[in-house]
mmCIF file of the N, C-alpha and C atoms, coordinates in Angstrom:
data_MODEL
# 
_entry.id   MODEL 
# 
loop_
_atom_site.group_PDB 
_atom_site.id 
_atom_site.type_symbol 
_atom_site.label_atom_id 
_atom_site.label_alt_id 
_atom_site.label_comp_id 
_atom_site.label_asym_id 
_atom_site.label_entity_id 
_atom_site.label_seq_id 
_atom_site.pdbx_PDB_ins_code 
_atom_site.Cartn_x 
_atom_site.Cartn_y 
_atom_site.Cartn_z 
_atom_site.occupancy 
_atom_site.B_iso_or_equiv 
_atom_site.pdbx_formal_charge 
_atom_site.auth_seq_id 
_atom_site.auth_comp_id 
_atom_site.auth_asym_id 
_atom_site.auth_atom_id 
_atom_site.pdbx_PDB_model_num 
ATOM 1   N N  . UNK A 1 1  ? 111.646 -56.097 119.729 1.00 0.00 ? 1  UNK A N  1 
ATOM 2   C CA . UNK A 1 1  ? 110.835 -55.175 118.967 1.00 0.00 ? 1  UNK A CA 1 
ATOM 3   C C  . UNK A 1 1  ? 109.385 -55.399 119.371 1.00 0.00 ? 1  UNK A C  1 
ATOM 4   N N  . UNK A 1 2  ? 108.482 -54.138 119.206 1.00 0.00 ? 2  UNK A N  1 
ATOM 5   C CA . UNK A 1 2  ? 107.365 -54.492 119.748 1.00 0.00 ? 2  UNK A CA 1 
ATOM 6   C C  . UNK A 1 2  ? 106.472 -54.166 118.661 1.00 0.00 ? 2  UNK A C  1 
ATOM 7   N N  . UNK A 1 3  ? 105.602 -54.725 118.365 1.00 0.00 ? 3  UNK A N  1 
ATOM 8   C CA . UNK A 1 3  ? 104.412 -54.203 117.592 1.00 0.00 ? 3  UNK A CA 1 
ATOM 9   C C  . UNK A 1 3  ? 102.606 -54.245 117.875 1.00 0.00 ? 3  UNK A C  1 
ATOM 10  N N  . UNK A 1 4  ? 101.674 -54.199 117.628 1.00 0.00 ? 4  UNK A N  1 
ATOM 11  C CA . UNK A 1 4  ? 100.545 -54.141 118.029 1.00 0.00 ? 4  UNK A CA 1 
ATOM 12  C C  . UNK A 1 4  ? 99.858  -55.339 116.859 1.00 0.00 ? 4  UNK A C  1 
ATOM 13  N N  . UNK A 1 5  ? 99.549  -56.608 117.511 1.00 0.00 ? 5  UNK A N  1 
ATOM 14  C CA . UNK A 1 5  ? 98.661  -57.450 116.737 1.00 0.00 ? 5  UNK A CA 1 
ATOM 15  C C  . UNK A 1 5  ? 97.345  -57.576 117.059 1.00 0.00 ? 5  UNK A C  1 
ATOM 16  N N  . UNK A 1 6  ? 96.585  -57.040 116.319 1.00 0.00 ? 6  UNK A N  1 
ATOM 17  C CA . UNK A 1 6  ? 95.045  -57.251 116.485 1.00 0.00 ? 6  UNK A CA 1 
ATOM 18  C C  . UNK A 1 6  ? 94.483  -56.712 118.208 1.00 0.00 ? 6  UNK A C  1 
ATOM 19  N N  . UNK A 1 7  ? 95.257  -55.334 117.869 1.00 0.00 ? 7  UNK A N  1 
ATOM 20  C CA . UNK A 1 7  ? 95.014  -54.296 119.081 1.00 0.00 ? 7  UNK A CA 1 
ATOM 21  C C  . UNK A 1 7  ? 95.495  -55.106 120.408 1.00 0.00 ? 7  UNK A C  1 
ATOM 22  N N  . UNK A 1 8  ? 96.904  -55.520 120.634 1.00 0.00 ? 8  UNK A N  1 
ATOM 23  C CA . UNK A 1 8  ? 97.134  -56.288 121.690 1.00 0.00 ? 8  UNK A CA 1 
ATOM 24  C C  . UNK A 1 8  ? 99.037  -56.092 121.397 1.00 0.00 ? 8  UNK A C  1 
ATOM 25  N N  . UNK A 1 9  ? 99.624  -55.834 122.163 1.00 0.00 ? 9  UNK A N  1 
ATOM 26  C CA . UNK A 1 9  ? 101.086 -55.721 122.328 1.00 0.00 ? 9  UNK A CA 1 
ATOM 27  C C  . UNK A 1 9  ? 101.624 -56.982 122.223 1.00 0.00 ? 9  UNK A C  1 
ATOM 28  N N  . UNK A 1 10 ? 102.719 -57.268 120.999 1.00 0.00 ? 10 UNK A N  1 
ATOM 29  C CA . UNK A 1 10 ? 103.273 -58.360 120.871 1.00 0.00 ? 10 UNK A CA 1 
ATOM 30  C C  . UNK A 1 10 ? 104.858 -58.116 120.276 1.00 0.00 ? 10 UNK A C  1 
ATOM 31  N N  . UNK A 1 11 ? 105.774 -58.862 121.285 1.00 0.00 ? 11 UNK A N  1 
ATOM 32  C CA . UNK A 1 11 ? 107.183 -58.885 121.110 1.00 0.00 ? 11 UNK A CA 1 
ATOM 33  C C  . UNK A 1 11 ? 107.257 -59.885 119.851 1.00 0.00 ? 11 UNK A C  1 
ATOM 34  N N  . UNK A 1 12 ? 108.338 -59.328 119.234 1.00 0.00 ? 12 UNK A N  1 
ATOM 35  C CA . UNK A 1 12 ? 108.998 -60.356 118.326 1.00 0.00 ? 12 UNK A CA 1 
ATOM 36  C C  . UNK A 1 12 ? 109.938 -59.907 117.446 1.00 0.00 ? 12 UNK A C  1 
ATOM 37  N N  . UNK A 1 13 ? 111.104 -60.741 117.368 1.00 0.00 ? 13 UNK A N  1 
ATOM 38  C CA . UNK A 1 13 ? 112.517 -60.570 116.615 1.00 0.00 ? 13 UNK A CA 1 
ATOM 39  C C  . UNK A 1 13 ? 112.337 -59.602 115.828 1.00 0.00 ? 13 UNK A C  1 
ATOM 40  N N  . UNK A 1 14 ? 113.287 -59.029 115.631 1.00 0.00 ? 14 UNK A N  1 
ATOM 41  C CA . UNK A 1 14 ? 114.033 -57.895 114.632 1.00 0.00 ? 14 UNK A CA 1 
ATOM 42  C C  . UNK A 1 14 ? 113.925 -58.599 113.345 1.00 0.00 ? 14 UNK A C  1 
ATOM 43  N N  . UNK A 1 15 ? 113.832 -57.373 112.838 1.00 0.00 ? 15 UNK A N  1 
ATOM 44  C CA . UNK A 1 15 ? 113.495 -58.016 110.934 1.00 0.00 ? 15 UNK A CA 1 
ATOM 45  C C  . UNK A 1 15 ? 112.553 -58.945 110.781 1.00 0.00 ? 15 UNK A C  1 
ATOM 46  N N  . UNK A 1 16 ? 111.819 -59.705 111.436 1.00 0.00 ? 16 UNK A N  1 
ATOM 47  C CA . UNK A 1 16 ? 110.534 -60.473 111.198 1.00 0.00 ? 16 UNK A CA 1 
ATOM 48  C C  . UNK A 1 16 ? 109.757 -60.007 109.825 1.00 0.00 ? 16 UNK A C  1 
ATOM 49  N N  . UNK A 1 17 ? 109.232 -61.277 109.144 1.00 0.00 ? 17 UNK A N  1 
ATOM 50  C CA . UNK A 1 17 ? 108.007 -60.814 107.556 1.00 0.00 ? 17 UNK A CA 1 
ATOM 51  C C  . UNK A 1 17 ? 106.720 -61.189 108.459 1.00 0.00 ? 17 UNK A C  1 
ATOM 52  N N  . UNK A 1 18 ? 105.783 -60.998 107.735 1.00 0.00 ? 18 UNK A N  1 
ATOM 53  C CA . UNK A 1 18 ? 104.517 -60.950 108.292 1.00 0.00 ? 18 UNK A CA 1 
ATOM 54  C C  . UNK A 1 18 ? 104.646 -62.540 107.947 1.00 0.00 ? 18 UNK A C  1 
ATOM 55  N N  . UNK A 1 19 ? 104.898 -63.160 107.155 1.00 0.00 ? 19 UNK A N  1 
ATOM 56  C CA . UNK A 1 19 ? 104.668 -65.000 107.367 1.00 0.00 ? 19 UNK A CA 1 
ATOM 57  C C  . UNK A 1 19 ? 105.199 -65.352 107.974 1.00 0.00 ? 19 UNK A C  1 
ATOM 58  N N  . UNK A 1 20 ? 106.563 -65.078 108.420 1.00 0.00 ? 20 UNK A N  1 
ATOM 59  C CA . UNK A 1 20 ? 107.318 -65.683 109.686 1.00 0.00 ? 20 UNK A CA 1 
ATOM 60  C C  . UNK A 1 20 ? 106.270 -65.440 111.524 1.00 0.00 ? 20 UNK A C  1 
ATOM 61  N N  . UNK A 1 21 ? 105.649 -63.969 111.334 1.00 0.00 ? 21 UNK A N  1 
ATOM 62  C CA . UNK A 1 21 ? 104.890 -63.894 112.166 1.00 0.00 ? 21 UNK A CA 1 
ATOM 63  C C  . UNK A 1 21 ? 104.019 -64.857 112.474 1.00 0.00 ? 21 UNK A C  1 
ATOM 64  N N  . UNK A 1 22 ? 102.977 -64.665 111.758 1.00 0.00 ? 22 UNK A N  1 
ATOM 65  C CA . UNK A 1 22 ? 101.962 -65.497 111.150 1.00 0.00 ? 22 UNK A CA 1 
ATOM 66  C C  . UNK A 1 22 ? 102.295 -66.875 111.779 1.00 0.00 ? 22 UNK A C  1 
ATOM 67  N N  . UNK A 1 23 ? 103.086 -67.225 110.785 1.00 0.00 ? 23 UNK A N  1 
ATOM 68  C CA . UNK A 1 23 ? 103.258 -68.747 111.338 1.00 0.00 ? 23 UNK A CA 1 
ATOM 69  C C  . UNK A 1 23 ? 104.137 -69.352 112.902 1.00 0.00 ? 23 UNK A C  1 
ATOM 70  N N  . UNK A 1 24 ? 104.832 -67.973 113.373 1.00 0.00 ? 24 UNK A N  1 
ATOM 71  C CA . UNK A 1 24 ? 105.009 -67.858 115.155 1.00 0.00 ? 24 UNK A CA 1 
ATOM 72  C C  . UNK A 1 24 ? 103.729 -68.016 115.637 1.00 0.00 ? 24 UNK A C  1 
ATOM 73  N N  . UNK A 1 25 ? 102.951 -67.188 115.570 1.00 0.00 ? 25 UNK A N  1 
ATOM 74  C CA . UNK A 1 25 ? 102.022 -67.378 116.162 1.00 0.00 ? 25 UNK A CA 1 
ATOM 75  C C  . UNK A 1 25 ? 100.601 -68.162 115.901 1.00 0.00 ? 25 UNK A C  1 
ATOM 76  N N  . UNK A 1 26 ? 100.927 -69.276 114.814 1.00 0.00 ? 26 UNK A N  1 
ATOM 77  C CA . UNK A 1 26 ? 100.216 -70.408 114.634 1.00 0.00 ? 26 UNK A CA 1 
ATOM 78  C C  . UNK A 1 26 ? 98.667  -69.146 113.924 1.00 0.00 ? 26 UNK A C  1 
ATOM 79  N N  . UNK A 1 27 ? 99.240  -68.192 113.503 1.00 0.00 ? 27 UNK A N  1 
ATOM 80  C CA . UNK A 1 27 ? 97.581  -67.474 112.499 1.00 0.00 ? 27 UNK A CA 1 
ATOM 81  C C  . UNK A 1 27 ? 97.439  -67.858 111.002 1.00 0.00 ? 27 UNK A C  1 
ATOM 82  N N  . UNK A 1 28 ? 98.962  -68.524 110.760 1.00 0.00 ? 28 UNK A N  1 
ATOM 83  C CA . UNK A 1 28 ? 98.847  -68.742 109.189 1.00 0.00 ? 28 UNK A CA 1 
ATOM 84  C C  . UNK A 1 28 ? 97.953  -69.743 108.486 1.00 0.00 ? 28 UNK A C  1 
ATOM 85  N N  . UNK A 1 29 ? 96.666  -69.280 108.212 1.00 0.00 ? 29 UNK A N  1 
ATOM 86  C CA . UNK A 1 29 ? 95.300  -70.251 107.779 1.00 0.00 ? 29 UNK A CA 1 
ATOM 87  C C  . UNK A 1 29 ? 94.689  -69.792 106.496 1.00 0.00 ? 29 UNK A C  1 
ATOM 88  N N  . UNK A 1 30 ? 94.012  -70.268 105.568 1.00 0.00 ? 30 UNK A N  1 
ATOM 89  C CA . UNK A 1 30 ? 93.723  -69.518 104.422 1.00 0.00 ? 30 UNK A CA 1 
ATOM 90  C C  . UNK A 1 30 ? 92.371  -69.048 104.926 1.00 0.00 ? 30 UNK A C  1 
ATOM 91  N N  . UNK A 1 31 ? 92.301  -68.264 103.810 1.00 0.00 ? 31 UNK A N  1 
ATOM 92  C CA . UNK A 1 31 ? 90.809  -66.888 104.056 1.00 0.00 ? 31 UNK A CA 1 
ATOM 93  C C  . UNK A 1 31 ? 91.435  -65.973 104.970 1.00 0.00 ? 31 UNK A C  1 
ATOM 94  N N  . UNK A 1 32 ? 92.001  -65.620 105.299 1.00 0.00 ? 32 UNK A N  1 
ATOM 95  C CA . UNK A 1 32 ? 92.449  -64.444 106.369 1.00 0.00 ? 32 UNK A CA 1 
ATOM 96  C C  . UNK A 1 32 ? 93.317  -63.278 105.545 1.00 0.00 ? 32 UNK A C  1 
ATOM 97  N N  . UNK A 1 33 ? 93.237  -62.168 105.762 1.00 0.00 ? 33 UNK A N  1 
ATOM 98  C CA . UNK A 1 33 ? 93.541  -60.646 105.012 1.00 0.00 ? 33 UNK A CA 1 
ATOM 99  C C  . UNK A 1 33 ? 94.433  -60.150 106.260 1.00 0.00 ? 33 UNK A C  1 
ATOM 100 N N  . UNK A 1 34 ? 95.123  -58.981 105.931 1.00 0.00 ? 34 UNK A N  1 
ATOM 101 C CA . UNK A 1 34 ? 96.026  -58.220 106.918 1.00 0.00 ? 34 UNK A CA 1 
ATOM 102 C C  . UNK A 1 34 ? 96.113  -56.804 105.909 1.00 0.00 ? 34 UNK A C  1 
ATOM 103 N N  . UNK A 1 35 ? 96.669  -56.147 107.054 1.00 0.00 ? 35 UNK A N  1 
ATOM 104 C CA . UNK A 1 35 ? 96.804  -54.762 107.118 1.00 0.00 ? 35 UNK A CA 1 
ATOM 105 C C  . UNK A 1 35 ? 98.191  -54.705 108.042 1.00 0.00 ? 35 UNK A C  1 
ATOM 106 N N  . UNK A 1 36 ? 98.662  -53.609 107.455 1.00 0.00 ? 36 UNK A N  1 
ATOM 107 C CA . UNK A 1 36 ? 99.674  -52.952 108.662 1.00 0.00 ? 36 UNK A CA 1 
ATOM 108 C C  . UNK A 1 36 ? 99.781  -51.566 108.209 1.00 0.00 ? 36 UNK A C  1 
ATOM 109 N N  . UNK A 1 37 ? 99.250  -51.100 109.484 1.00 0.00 ? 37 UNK A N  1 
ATOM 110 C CA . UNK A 1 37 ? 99.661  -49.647 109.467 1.00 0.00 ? 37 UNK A CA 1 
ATOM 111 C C  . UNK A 1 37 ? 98.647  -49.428 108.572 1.00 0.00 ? 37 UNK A C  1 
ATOM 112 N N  . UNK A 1 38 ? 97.461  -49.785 108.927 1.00 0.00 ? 38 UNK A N  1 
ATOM 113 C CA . UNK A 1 38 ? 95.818  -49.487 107.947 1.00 0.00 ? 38 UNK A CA 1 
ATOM 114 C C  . UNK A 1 38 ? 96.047  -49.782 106.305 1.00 0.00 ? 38 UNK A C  1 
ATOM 115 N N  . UNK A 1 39 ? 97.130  -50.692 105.831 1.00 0.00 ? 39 UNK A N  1 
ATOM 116 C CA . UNK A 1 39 ? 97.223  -50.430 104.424 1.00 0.00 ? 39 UNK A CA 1 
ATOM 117 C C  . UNK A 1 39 ? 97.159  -51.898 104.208 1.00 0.00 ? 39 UNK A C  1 
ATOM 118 N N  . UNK A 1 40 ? 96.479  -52.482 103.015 1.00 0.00 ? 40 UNK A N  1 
ATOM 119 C CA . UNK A 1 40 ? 96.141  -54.451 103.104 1.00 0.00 ? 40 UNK A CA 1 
ATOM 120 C C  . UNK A 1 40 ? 97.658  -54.342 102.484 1.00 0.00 ? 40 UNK A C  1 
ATOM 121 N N  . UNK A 1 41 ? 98.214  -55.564 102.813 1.00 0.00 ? 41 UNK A N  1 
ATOM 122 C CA . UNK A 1 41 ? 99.401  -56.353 102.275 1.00 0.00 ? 41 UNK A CA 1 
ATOM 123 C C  . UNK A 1 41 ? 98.501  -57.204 101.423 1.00 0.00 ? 41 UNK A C  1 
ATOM 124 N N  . UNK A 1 42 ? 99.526  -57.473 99.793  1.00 0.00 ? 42 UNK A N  1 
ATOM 125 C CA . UNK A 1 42 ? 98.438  -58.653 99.432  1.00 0.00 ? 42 UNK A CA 1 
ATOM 126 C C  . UNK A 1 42 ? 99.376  -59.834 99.812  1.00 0.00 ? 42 UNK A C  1 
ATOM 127 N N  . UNK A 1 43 ? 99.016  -60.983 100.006 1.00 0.00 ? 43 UNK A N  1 
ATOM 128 C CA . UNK A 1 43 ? 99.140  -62.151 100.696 1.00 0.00 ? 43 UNK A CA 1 
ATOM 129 C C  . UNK A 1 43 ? 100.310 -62.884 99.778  1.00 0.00 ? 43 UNK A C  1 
ATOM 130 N N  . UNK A 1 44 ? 100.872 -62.350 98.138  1.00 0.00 ? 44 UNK A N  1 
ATOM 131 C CA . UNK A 1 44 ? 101.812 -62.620 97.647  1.00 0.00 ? 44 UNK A CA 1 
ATOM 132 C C  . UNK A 1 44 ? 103.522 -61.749 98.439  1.00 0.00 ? 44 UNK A C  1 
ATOM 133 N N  . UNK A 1 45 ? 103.154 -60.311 99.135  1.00 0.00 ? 45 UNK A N  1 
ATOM 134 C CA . UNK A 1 45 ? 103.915 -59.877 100.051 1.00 0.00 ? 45 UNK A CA 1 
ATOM 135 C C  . UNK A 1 45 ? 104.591 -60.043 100.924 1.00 0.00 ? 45 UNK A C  1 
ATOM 136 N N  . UNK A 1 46 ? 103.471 -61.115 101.910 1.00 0.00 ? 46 UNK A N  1 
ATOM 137 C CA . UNK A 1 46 ? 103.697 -61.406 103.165 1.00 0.00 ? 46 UNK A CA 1 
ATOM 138 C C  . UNK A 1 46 ? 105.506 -61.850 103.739 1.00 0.00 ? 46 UNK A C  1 
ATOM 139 N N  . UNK A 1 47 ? 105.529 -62.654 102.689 1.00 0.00 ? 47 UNK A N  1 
ATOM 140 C CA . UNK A 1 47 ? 107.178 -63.070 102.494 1.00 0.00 ? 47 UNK A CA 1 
ATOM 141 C C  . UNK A 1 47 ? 108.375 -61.939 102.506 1.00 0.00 ? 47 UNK A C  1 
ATOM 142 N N  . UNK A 1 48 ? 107.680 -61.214 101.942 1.00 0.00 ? 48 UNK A N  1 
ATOM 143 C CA . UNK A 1 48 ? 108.991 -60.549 101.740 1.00 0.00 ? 48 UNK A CA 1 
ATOM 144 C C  . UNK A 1 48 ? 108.739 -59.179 102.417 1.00 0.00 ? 48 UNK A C  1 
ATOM 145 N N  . UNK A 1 49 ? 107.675 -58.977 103.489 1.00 0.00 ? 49 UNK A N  1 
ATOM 146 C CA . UNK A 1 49 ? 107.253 -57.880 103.673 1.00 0.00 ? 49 UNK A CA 1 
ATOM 147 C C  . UNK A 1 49 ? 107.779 -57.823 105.124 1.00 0.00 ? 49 UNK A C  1 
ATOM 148 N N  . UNK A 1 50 ? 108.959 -56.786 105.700 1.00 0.00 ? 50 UNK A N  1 
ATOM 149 C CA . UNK A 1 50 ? 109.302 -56.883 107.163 1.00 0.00 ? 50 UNK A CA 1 
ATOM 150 C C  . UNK A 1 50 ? 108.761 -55.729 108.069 1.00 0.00 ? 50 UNK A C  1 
ATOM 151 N N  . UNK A 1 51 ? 108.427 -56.513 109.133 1.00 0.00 ? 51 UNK A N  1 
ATOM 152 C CA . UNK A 1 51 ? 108.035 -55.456 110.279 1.00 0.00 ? 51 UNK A CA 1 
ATOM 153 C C  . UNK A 1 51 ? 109.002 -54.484 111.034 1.00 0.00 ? 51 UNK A C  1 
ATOM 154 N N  . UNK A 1 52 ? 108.557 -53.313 111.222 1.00 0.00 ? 52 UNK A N  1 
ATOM 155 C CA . UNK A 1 52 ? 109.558 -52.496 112.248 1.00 0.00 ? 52 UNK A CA 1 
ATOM 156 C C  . UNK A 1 52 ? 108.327 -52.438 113.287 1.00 0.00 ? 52 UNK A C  1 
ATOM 157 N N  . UNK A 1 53 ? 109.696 -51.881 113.819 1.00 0.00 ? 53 UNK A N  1 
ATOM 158 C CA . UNK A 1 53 ? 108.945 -51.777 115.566 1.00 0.00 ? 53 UNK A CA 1 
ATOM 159 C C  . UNK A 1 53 ? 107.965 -50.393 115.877 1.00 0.00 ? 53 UNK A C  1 
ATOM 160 N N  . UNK A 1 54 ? 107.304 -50.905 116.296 1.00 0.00 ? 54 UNK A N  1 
ATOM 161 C CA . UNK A 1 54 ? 105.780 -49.873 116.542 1.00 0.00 ? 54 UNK A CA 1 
ATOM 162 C C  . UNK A 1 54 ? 104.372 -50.186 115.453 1.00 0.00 ? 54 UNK A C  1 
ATOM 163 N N  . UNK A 1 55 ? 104.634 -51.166 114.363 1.00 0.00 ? 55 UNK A N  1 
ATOM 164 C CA . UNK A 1 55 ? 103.421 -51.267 113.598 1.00 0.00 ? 55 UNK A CA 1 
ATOM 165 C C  . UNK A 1 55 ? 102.667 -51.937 114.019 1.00 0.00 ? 55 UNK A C  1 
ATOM 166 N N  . UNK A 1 56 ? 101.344 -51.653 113.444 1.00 0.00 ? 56 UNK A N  1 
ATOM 167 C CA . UNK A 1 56 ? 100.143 -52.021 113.562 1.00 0.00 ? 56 UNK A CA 1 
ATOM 168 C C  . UNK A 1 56 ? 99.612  -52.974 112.845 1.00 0.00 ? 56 UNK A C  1 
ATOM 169 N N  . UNK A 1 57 ? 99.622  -54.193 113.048 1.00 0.00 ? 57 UNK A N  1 
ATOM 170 C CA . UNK A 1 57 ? 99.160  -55.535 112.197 1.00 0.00 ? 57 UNK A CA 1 
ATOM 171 C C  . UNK A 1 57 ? 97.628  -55.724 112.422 1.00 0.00 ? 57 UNK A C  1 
ATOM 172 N N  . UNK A 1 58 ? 96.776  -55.956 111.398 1.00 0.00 ? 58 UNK A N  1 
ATOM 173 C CA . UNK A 1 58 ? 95.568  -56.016 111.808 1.00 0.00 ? 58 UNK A CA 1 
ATOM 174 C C  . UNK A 1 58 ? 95.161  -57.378 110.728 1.00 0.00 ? 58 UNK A C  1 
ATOM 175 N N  . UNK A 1 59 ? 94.688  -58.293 111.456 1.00 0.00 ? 59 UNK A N  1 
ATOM 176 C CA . UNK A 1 59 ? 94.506  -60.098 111.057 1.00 0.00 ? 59 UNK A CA 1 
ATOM 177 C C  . UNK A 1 59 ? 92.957  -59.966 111.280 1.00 0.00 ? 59 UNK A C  1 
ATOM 178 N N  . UNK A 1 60 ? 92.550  -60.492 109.907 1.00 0.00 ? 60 UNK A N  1 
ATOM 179 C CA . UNK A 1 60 ? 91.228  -60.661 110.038 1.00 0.00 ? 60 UNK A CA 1 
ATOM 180 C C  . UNK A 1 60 ? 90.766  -61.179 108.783 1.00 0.00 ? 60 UNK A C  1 
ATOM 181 N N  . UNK A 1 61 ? 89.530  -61.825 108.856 1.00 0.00 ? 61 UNK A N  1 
ATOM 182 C CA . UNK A 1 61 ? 89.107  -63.286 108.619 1.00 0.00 ? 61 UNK A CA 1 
ATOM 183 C C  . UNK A 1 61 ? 87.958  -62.733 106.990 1.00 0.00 ? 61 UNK A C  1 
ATOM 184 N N  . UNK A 1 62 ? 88.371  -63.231 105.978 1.00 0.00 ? 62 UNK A N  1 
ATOM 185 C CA . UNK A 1 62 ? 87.671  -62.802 104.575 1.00 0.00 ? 62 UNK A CA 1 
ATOM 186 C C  . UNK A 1 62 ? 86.682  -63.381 104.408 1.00 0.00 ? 62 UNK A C  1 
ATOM 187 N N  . UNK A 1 63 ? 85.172  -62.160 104.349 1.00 0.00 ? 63 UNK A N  1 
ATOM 188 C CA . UNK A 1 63 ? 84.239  -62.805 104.352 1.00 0.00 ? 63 UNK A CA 1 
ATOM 189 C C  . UNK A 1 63 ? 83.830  -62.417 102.875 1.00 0.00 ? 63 UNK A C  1 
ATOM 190 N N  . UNK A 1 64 ? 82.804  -63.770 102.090 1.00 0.00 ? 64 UNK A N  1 
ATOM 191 C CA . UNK A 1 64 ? 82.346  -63.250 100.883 1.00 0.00 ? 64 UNK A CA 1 
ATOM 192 C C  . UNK A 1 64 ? 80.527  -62.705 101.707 1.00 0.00 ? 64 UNK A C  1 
ATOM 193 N N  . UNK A 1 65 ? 80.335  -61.863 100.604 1.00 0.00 ? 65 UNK A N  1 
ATOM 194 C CA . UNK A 1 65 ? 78.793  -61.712 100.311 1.00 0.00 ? 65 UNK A CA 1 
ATOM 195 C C  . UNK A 1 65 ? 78.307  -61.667 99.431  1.00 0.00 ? 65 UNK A C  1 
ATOM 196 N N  . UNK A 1 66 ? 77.041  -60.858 99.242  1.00 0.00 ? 66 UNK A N  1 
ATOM 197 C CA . UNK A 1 66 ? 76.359  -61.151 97.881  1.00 0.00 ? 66 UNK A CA 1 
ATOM 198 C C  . UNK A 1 66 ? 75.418  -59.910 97.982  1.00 0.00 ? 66 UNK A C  1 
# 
């Protein structure tokens, strides 16, 4: 299955959750947000949330301001 991580083509198993991802590819760190398919997952999801083939994962890093 193929999907798009952080605008870059990436293979990976059928039925995959975004934490199984995550932690394949060594991104699972706190402060970090996601999207798939432009919509945020909240981070209680991630588990139970599975990828199909062609989505768009977008990993990126939570900044506070003021």
């Amino acid at each position: 299955m193929q999907i798009t991580l952080n605008d870059e083509q990436t293979a990976c198993p059928e039925a995959v959750t975004l934490q199984a991802l995550l932690e394949q590819q060594g991104l699972l760190k706190p402060g970090i947000a996601l999207a798939v398919n432009e919509a945020i997952v909240p981070r209680s999801q991630w588990s139970e949330h599975v990828l199909q083939d062609g989505d768009n994962v977008l990993l990126f890093q939570v900044i506070a301001g003021g």
